[in-house]
C-alpha positions, 0 to 999 in steps of 0.5 A: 480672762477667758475660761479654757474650753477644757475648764468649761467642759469640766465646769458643765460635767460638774453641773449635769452630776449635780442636775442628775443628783438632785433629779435622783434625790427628788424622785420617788425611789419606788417609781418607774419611767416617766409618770404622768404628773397630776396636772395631766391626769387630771387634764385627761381625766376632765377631758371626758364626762363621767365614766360609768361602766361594767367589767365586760365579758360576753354572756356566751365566754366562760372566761378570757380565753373563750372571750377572744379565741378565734373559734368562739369570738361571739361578735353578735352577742358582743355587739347585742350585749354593749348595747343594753350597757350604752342604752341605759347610759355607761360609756365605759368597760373594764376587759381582760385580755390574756397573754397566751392569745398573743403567743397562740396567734399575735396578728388574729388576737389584734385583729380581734381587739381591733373589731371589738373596739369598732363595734364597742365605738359604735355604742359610744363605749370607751374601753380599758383593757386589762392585760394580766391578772392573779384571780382564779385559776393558776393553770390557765390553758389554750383550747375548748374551756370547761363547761361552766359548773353549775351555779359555782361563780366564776368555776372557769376564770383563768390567771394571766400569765399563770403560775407557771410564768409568775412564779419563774422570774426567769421566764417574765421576760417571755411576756415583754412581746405581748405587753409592748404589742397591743400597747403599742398597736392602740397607744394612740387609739382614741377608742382605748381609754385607759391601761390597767396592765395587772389585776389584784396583784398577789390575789392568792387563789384557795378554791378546792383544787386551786390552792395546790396549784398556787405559788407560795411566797406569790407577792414576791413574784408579782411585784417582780413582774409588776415592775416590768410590766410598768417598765415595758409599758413606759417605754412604750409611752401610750396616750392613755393613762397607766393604772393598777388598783389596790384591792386589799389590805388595811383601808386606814393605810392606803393614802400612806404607802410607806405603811403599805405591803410593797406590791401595793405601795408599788401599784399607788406610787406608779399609776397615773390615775388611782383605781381600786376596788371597793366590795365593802358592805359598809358605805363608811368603809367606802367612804374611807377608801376614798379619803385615804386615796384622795391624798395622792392628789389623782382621779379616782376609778373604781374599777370593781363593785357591786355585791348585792347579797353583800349590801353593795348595790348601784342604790349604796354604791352610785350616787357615793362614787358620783358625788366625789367624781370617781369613775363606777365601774362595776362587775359583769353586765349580762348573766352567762357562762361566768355565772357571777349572779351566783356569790363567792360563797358558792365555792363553800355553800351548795346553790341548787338554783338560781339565786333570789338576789343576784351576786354580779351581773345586770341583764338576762340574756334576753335583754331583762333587767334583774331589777328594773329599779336599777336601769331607771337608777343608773339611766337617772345617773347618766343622764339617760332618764 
């Protein structure tokens, strides 16, 4: 005897509630869309040869705002900058961007975006954007920037969105526009390599004068936009790759997210690719780091490093992250307005001249190596000696 059509319809509900339990019972209950499966990471990241680079900004912007602002977009020193990067052989940088260069002008601001990456591409330079970050100032604002502080690193480097958006859960949603917009304005553009949408999640800024303006409770608030901003970029879909690093927290933990804080537990359990940070002035350390994220199955990046006063040099740190083929990418290329050369202890101790050993940073603004050793190290590396 035949089944009833209206016994087989109850027959197919009955198995599409049992696909859809086992599906919500095998996924991750921490994750959000459709993360890319280790087989395509892996694909992507074997597709391209090994990324070593900087966190790039140019020599005459203090910070994010000043870099893309349409009155101080310096694309001479960009173009002259990237190309010291691309001659001792990077082809790859980390560059921050800001969500209130899209609410003050969506269409310059891209359009922007669209010259940096022509004159990027003519150096052979793939780029990661990085659309929100939690590190320096709460208070971030349009306009002329402060003059840099003198020999105070980073005096002028600005949070995105800033305490006033993060810590109003109301308010999240006013980033979507600027999220959806540039990832979809480059999600198929060759040029763009990777997306790291939020930097050091829950880095809680305690300068003078910065840490009254800080959020309280602030990992509360950057996980609740955290999960957004993973929820617009996946419905986005972009070519590349999604990535948050970790940046912080008990290194014996990091390869068990189920002992981790639940910002970086989140970060880990979304990422397509792995990145993280690695300042550490013991190599062991470093080493460690990258055993623990070895367990997740995924390419590594390391996305900031290279502290030199703190024993975390290209000599320690390069050959370590090439051996285990993890992208290197370290903080600042050209001495300026940041004033990186100078360390985060410069916000406690007075520096009155230029340090003997540099903090960050490669090159003078005359195209000088700091230390001509280093160019021949990271040429040898690359390829380029």
């Amino acid at each position: 005897m035949g089944i009833k059509l209206s016994n087989l319809f109850v027959l197919l509900m009955m198995f599409g509630i049992f696909v859809m339990s086992c599906a919500e019972k095998t996924a991750p209950k921490n994750q959000i869309g459709e993360r890319w499966s280790k087989e395509r990471a892996w694909e992507w990241y074997n597709s391209h040869d090994w990324l070593v680079g900087t966190n790039f900004n140019p020599s005459t912007a203090i910070n994010q705002l000043e870099f893309w602002q349409a009155e101080t977009f310096d694309i001479e020193t960009i173009d002259r900058e990237l190309g010291w990067s691309a001659d001792i052989g990077m082809n790859i940088h980390r560059v921050f961007l800001h969500n209130l260069l899209w609410k003050q002008d969506s269409v310059g601001f891209l359009q922007r975006l669209e010259t940096f990456l022509a004159t990027a591409d003519k150096h052979n330079l793939k780029i990661m954007f990085v659309l929100l970050d939690d590190v320096w100032h709460p208070v971030p604002k349009l306009g002329k920037q402060p003059e840099p502080v003198p020999h105070l690193h980073n005096s002028g480097w600005v949070q995105s969105p800033g305490a006033a958006i993060l810590g109003d859960t109301t308010r999240h949603d006013e980033l979507e526009p600027y999220i959806k917009g540039v990832l979809r304005k480059f999600a198929n553009d060759k040029r763009v390599l990777y997306w790291d949408l939020y930097n050091e999640p829950d880095n809680v800024a305690n300068q003078q004068g910065r840490a009254e303006l800080e959020l309280k409770d602030k990992h509360i608030y950057s996980l609740a936009l955290l999960k957004k901003v993973f929820k617009w970029a996946r419905e986005v879909n972009p070519s590349q790759p999604l990535t948050v690093g970790i940046w912080k927290g008990n290194v014996n933990h990091w390869g068990t997210p189920d002992s981790l804080p639940a910002v970086d537990r989140f970060m880990l359990e979304n990422s397509d690719v792995i990145s993280f940070h690695a300042y550490d002035n013991n190599m062991n350390i470093v080493k460690k780091k990258i055993s623990e994220l070895e367990k997740y199955g995924r390419p590594l990046l390391c996305t900031e490093y290279m502290a030199r006063t703190n024993n975390n040099t290209f000599k320690n740190m390069l050959p370590i992250l090439k051996e285990n083929n993890i992208a290197a990418i370290n903080w600042g290329l050209v001495s300026g307005k940041t004033n990186t050369i100078y360390p985060w202890e410069s916000w406690q101790r007075k520096f009155t001249a230029e340090p003997e050993i540099w903090f960050h940073d490669i090159f003078r603004k005359d195209g000088t190596p700091f230390d001509p050793a280093e160019i021949e190290l990271i040429k040898s590396l690359t390829g380029r000696k």
